[in-house]
C-alpha positions in Angstrom: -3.0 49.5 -4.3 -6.0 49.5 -2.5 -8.7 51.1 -5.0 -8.8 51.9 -8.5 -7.7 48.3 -9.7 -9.6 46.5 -12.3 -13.0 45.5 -11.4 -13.1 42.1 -10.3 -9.2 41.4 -10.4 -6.4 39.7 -8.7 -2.8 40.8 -8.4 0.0 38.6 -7.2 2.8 40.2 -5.2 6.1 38.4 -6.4 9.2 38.8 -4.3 11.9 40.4 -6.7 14.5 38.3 -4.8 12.9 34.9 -5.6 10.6 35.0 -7.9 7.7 34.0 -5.5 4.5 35.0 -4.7 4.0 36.5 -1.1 0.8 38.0 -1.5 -2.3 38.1 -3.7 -4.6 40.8 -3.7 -8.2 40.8 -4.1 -10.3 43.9 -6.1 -14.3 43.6 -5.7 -16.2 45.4 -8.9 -15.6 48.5 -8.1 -12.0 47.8 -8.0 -11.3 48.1 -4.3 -9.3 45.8 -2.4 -11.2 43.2 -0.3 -8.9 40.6 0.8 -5.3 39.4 1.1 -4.2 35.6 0.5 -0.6 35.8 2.5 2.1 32.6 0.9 4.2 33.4 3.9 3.8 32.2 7.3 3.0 34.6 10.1 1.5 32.7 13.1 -0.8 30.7 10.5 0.0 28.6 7.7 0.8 29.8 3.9 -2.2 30.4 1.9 -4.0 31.9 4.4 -6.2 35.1 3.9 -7.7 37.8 5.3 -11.1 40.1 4.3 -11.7 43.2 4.2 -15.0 44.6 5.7 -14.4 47.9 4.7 -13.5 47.7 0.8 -10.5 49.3 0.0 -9.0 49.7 3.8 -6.6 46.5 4.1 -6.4 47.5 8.1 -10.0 46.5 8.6 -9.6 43.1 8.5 -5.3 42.6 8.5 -3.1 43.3 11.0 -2.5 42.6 14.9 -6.0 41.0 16.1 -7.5 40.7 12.8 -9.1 37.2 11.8 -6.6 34.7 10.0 -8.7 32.3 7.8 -7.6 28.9 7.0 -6.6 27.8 3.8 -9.2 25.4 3.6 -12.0 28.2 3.8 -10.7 30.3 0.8 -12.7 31.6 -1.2 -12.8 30.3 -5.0 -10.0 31.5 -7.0 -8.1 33.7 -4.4 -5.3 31.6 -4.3 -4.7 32.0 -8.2 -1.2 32.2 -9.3 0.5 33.4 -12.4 1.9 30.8 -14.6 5.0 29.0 -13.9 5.0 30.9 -10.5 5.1 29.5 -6.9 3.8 30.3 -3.9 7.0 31.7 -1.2 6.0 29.5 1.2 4.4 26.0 0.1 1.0 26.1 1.5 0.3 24.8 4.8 3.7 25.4 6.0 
């Protein structure tokens, strides 16, 4: 989804085949999308992320040539997980 979320909300994406959390998602007040925290590891580390310049148009900041921030700069409570839930990657790896 990349508007009409919940203001100011998170959704995790969990993998039906494990049980682990790939992806977060990130919803500004007005409900659109404005960043991705990705628990897989594509070139960077898990718990990496990605914003979104352009609320609610994922393609503005992910994809080929698009900035991949470091775990260590994430912002405060992106990397939020559901209870008893793990990331699918452990981060950093």
């Amino acid at each position: 989804m990349t508007s009409g979320a919940s203001p100011n909300s998170l959704y995790s994406h969990v993998d039906p085949k494990t049980g682990k959390v790939v992806q977060n998602a990130i919803y500004d007040s007005n409900g659109n999308v404005i960043g991705h925290v990705d628990f897989k590891n594509h070139g960077i580390g898990s718990g990496h992320y990605h914003e979104f310049p352009i609320p609610g148009n994922p393609a503005s900041g992910h994809g080929a040539g698009k900035p991949h921030n470091p775990y260590s700069t994430i912002p405060p409570g992106w990397d939020k997980l559901p209870p008893e839930l793990e990331p699918h990657t452990p981060i950093g790896k």
